[in-house]
SEFIZA-3560 file (N, C-alpha, C; in Angstrom, 3 decimals):
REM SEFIZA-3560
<numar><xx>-12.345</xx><yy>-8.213</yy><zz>28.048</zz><atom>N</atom></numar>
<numar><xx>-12.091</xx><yy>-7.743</yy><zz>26.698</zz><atom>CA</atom></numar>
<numar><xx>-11.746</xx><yy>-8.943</yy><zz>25.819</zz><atom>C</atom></numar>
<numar><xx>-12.439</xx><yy>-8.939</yy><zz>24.411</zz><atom>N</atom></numar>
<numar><xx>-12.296</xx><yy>-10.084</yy><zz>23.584</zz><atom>CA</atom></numar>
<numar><xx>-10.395</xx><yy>-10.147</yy><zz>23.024</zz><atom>C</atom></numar>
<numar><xx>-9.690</xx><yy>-11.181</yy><zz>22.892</zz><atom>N</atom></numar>
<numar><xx>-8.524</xx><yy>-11.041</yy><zz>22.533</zz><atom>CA</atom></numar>
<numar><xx>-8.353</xx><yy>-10.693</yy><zz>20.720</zz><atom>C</atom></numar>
<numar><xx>-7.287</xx><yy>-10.279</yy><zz>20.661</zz><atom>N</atom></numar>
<numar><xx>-7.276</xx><yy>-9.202</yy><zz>19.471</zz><atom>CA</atom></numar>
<numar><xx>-7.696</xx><yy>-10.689</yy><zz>18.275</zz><atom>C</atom></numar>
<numar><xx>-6.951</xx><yy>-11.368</yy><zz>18.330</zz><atom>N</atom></numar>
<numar><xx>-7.008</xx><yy>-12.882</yy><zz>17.173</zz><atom>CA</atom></numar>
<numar><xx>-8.925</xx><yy>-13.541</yy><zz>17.432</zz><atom>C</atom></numar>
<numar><xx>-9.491</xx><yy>-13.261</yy><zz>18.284</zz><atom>N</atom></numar>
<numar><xx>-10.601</xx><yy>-13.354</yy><zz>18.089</zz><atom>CA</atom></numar>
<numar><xx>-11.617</xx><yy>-12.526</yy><zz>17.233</zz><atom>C</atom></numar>
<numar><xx>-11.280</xx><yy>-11.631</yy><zz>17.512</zz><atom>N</atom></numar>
<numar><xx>-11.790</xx><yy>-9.857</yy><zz>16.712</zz><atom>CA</atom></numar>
<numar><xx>-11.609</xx><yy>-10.323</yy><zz>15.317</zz><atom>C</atom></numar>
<numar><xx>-10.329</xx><yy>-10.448</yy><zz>14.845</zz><atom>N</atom></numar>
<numar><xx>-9.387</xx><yy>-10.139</yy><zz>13.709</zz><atom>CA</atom></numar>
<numar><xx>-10.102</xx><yy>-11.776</yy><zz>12.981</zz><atom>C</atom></numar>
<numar><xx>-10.108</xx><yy>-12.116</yy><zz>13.571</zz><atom>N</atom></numar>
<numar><xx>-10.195</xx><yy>-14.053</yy><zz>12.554</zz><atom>CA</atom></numar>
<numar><xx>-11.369</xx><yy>-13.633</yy><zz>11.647</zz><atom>C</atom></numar>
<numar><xx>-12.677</xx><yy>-13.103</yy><zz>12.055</zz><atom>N</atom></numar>
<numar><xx>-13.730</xx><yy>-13.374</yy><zz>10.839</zz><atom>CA</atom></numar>
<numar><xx>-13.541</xx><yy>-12.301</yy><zz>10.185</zz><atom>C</atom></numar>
<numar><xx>-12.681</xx><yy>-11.032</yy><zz>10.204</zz><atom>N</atom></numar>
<numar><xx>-12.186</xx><yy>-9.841</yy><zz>8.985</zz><atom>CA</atom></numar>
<numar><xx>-11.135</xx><yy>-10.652</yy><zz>8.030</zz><atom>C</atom></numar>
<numar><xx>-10.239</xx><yy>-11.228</yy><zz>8.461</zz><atom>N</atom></numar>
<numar><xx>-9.291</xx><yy>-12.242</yy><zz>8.047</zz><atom>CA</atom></numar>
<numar><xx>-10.158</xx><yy>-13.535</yy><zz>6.809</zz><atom>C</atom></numar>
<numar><xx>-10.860</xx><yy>-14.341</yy><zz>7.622</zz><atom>N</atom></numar>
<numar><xx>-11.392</xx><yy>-15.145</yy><zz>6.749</zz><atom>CA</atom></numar>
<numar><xx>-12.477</xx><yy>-14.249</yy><zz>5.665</zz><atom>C</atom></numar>
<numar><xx>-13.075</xx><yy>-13.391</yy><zz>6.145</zz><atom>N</atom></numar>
<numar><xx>-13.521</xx><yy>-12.582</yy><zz>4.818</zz><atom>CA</atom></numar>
<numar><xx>-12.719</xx><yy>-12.076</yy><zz>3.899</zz><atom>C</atom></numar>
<numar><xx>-12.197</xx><yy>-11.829</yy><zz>4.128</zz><atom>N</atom></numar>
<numar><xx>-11.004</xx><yy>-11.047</yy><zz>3.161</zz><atom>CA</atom></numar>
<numar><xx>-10.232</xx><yy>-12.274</yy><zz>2.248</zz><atom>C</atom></numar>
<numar><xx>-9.663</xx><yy>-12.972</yy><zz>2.849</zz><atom>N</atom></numar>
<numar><xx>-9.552</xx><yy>-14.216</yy><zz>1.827</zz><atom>CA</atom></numar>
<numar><xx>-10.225</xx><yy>-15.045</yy><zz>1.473</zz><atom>C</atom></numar>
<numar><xx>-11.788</xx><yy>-14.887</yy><zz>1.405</zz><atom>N</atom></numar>
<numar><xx>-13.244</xx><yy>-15.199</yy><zz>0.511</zz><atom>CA</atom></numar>
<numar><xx>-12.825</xx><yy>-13.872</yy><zz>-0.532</zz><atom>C</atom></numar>
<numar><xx>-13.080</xx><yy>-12.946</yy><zz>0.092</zz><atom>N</atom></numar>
<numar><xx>-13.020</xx><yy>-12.030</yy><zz>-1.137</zz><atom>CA</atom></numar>
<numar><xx>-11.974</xx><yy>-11.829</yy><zz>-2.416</zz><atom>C</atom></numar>
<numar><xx>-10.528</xx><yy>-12.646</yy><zz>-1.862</zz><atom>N</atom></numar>
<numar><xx>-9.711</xx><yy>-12.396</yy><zz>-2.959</zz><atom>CA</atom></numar>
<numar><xx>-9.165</xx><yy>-13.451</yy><zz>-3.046</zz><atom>C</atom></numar>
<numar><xx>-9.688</xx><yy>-14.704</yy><zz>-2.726</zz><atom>N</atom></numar>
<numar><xx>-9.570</xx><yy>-16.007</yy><zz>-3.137</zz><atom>CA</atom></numar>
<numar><xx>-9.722</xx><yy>-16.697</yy><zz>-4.602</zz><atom>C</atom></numar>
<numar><xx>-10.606</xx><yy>-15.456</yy><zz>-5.569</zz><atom>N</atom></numar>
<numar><xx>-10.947</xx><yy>-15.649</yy><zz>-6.973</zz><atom>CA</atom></numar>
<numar><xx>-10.690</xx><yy>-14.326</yy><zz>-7.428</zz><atom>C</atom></numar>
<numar><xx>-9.963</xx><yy>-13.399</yy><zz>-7.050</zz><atom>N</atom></numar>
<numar><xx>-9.730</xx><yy>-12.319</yy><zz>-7.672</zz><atom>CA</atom></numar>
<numar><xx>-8.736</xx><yy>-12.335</yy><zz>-8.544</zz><atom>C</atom></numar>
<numar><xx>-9.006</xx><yy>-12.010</yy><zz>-9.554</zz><atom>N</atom></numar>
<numar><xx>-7.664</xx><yy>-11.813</yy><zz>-10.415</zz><atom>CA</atom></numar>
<numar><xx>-6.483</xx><yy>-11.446</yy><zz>-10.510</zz><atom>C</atom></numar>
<numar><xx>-6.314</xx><yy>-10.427</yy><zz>-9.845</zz><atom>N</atom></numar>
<numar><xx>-5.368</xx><yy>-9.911</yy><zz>-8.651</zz><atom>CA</atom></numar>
<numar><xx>-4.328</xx><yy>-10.636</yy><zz>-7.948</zz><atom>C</atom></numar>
<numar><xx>-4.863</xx><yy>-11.715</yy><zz>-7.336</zz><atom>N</atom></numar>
<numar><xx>-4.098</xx><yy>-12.585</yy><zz>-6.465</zz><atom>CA</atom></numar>
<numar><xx>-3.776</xx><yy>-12.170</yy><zz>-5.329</zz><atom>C</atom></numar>
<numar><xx>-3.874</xx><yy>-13.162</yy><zz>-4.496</zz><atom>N</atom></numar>
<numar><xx>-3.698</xx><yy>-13.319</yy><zz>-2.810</zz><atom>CA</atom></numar>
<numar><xx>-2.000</xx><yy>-12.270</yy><zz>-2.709</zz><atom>C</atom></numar>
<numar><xx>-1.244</xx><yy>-12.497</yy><zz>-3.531</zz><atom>N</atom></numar>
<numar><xx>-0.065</xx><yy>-11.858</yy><zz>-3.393</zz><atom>CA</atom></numar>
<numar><xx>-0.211</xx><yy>-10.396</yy><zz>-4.088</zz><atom>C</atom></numar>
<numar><xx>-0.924</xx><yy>-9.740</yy><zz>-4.768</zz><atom>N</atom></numar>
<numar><xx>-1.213</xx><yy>-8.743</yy><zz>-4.741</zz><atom>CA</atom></numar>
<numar><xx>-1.872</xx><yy>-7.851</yy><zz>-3.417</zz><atom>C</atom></numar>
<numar><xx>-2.517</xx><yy>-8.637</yy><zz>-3.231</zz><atom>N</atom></numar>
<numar><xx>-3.550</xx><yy>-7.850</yy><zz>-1.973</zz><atom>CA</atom></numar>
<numar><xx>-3.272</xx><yy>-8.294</yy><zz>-0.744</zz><atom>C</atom></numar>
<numar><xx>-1.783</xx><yy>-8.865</yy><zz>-0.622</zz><atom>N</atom></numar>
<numar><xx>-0.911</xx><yy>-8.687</yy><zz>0.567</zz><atom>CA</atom></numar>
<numar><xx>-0.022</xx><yy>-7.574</yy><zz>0.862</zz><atom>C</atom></numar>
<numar><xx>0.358</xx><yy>-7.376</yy><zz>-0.326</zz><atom>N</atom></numar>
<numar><xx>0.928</xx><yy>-6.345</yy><zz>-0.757</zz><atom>CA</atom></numar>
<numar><xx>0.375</xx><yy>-4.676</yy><zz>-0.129</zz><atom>C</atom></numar>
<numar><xx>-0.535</xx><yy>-4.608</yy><zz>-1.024</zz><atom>N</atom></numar>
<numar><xx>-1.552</xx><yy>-3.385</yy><zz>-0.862</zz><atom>CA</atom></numar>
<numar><xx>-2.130</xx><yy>-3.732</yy><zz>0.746</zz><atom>C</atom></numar>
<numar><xx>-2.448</xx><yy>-4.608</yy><zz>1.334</zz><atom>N</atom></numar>
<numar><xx>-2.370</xx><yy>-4.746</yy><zz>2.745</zz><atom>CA</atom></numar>
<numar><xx>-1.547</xx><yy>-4.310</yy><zz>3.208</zz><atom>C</atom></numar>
<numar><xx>-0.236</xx><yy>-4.527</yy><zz>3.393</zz><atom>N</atom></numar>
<numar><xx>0.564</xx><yy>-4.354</yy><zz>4.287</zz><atom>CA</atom></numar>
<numar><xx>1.526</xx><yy>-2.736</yy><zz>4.060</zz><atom>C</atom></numar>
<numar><xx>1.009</xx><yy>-2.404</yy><zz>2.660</zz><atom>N</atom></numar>
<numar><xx>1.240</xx><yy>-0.977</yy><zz>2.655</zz><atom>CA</atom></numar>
<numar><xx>-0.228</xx><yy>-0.027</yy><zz>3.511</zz><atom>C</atom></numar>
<numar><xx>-1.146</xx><yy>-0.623</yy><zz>3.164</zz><atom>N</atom></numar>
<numar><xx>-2.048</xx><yy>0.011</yy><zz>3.882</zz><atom>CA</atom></numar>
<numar><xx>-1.714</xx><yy>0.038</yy><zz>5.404</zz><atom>C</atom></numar>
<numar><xx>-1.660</xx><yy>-1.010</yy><zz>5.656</zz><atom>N</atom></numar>
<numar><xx>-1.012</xx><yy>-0.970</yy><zz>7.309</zz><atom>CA</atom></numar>
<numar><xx>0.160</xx><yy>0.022</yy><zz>7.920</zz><atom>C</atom></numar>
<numar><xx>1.026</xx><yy>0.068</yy><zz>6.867</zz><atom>N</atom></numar>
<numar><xx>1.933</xx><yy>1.154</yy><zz>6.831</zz><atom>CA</atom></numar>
<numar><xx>1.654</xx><yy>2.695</yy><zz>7.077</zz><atom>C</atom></numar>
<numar><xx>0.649</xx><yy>3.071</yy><zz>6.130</zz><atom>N</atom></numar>
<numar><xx>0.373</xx><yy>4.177</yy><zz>6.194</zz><atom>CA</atom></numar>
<numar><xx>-0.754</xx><yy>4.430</yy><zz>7.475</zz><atom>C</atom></numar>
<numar><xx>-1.493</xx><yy>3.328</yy><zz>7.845</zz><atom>N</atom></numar>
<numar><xx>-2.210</xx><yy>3.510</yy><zz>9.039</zz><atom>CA</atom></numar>
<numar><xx>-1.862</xx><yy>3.389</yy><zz>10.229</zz><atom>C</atom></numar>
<numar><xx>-0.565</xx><yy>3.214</yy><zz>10.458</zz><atom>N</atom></numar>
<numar><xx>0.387</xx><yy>2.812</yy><zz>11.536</zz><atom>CA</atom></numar>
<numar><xx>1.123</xx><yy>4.038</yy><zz>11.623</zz><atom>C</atom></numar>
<numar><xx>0.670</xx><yy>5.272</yy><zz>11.087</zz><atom>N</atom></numar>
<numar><xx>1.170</xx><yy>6.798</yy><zz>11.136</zz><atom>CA</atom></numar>
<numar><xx>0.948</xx><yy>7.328</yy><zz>11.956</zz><atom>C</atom></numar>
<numar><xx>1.325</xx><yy>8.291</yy><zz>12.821</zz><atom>N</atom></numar>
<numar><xx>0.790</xx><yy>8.637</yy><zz>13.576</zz><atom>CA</atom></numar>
<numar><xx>-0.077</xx><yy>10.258</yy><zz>13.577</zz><atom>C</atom></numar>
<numar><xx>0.146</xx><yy>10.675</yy><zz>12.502</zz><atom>N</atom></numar>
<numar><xx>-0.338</xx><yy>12.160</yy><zz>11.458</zz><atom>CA</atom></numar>
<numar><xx>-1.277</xx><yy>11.752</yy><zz>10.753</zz><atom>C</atom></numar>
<numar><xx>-1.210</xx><yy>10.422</yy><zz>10.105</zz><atom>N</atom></numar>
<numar><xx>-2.357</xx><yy>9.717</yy><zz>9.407</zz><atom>CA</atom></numar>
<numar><xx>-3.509</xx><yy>9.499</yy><zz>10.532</zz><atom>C</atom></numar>
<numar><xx>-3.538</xx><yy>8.639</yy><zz>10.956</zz><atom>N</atom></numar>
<numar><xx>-3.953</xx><yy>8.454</yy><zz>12.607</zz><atom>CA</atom></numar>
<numar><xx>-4.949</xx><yy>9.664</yy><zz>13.091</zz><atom>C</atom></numar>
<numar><xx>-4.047</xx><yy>10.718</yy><zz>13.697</zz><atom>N</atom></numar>
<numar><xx>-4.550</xx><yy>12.297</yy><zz>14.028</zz><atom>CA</atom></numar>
<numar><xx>-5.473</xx><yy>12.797</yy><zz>12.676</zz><atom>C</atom></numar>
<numar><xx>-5.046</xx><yy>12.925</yy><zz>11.726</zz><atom>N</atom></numar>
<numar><xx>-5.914</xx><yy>13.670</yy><zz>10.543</zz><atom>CA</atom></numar>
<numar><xx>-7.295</xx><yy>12.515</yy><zz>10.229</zz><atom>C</atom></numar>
<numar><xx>-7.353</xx><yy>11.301</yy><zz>10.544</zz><atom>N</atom></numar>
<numar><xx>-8.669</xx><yy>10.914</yy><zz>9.877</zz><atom>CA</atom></numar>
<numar><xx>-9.210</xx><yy>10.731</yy><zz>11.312</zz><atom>C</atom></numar>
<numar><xx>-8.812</xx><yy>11.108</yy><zz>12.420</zz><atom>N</atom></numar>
<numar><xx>-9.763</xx><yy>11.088</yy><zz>13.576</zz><atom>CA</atom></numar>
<numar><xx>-10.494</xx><yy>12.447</yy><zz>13.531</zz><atom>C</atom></numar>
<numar><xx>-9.902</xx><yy>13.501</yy><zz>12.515</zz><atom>N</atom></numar>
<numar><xx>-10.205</xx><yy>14.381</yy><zz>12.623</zz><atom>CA</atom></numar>
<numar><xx>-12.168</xx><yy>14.597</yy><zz>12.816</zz><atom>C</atom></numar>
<numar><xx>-12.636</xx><yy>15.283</yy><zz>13.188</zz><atom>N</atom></numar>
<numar><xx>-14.559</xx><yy>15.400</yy><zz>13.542</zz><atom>CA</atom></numar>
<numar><xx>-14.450</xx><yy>16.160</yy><zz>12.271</zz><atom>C</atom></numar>
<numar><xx>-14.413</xx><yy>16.795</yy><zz>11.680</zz><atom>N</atom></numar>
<numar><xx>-14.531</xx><yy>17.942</yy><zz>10.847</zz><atom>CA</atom></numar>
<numar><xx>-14.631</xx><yy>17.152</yy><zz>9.209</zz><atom>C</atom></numar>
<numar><xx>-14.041</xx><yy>15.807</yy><zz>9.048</zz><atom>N</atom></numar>
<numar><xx>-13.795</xx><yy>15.136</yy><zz>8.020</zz><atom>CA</atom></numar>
<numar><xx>-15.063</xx><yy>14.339</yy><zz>8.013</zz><atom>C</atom></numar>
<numar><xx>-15.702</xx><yy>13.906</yy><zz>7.075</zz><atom>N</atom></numar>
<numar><xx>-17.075</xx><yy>12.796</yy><zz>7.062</zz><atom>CA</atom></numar>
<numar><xx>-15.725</xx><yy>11.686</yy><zz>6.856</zz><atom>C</atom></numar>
<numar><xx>-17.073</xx><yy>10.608</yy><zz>6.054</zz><atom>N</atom></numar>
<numar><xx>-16.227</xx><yy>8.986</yy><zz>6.219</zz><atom>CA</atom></numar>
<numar><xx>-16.183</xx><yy>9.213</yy><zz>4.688</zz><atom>C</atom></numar>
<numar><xx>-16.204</xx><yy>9.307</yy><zz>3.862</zz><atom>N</atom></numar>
<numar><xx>-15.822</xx><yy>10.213</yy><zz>2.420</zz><atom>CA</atom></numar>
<numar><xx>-14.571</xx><yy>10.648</yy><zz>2.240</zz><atom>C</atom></numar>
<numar><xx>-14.859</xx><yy>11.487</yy><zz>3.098</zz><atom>N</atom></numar>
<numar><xx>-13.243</xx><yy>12.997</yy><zz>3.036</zz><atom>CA</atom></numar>
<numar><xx>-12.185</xx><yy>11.586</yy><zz>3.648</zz><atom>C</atom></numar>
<numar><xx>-11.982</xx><yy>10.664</yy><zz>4.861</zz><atom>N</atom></numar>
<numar><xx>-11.440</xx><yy>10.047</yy><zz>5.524</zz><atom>CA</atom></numar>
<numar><xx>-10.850</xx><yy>9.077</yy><zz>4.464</zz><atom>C</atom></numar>
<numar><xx>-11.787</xx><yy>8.046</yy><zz>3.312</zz><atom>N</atom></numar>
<numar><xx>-11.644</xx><yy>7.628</yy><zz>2.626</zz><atom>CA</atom></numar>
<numar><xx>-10.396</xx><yy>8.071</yy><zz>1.708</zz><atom>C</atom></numar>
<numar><xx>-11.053</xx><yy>9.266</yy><zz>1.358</zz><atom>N</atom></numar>
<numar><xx>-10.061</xx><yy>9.556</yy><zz>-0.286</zz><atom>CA</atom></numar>
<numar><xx>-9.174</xx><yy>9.939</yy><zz>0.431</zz><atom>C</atom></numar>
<numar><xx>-8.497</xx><yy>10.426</yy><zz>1.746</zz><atom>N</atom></numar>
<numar><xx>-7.409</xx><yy>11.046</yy><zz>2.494</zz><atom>CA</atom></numar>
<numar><xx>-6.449</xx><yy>10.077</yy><zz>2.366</zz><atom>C</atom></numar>
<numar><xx>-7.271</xx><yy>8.622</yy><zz>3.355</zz><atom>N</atom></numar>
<numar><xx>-6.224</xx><yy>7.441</yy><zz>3.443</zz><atom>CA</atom></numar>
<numar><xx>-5.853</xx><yy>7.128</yy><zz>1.619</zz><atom>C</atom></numar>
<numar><xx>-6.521</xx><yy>6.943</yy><zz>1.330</zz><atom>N</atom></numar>
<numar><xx>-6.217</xx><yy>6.032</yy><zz>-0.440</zz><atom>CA</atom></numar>
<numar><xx>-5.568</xx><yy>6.899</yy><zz>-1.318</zz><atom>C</atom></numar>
<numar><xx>-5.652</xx><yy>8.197</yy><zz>-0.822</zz><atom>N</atom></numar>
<numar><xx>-4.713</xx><yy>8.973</yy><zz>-1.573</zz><atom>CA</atom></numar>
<numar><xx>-3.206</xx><yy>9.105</yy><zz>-1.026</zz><atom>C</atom></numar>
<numar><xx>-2.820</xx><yy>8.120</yy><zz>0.286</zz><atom>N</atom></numar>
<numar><xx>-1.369</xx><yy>8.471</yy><zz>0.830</zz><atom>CA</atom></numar>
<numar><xx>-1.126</xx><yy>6.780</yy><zz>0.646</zz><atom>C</atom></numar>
<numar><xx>-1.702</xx><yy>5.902</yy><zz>-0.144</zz><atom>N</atom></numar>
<numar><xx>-0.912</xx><yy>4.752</yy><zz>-0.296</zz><atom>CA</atom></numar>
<numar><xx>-0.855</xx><yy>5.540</yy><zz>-1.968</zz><atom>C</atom></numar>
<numar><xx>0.660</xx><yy>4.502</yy><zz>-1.663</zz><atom>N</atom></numar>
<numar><xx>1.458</xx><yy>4.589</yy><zz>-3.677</zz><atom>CA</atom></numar>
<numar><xx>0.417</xx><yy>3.783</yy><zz>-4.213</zz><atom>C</atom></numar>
<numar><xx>0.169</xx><yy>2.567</yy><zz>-3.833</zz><atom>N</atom></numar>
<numar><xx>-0.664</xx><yy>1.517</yy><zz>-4.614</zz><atom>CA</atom></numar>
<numar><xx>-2.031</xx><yy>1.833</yy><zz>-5.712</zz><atom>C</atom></numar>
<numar><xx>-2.328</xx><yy>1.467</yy><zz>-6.000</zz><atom>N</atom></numar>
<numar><xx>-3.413</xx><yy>1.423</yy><zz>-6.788</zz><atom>CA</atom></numar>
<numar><xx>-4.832</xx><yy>1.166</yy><zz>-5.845</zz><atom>C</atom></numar>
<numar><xx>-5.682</xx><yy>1.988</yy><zz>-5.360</zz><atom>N</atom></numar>
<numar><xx>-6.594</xx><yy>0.890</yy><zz>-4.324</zz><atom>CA</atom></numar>
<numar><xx>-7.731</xx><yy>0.740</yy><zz>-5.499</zz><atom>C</atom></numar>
<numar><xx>-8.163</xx><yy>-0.628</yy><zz>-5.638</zz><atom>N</atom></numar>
<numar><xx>-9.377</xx><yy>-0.740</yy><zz>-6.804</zz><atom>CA</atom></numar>
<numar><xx>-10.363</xx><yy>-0.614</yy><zz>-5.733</zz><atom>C</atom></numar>
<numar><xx>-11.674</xx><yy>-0.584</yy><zz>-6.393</zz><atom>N</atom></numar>
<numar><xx>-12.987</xx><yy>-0.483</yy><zz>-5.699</zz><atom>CA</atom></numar>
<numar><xx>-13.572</xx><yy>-1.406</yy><zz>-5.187</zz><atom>C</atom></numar>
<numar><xx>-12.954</xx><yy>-3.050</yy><zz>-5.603</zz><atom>N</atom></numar>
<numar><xx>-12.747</xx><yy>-3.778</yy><zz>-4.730</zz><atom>CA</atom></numar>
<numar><xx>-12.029</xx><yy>-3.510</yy><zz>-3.277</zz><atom>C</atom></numar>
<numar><xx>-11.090</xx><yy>-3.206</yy><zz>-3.334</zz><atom>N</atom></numar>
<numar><xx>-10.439</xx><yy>-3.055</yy><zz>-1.749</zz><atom>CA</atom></numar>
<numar><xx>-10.908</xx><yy>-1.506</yy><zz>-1.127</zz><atom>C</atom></numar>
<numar><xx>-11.662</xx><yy>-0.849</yy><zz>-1.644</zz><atom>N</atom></numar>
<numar><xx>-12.223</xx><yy>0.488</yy><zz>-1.344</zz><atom>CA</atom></numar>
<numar><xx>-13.162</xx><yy>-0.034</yy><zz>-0.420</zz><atom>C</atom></numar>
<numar><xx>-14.159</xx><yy>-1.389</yy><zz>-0.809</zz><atom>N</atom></numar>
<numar><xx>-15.190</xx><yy>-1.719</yy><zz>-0.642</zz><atom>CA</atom></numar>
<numar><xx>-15.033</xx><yy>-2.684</yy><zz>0.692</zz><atom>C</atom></numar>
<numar><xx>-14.098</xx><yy>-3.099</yy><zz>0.554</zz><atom>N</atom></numar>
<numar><xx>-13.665</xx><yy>-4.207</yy><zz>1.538</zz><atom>CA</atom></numar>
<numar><xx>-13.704</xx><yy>-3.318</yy><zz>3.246</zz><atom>C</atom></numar>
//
């Protein structure tokens, strides 16, 4: 099995290509990261978007509707 920091490094370096010139700032979209992580580190969150019955749509607006944050369509997209 590949180790997790191998997996994770080229989502990582994309992601700070992507908001390396964002207006936003690297400290914004740490932010909204690590709340996202929050809410995906649920374990009801978790259960409800594994749900079969949900498309990747319904899963979408489920998660982005249980962070407080703002998610732009930049980080929708990401």
């Amino acid at each position: 099995m590949a180790e997790l920091s191998t997996i994770a490094r080229p989502y990582a370096e994309a992601l700070f290509a992507a908001v390396r010139d964002d207006s936003q700032g690297l400290e914004s979209w740490s932010a909204l990261l690590s709340e996202m992580a929050q809410v995906a580190g649920l374990h009801d969150v978790r259960e409800a978007l594994n749900d079969p019955r949900l498309n990747n749509g319904q899963r979408l607006e489920l998660f982005t509707g249980l962070v407080k944050s703002q998610v732009t369509e930049k980080a929708r997209n990401f």
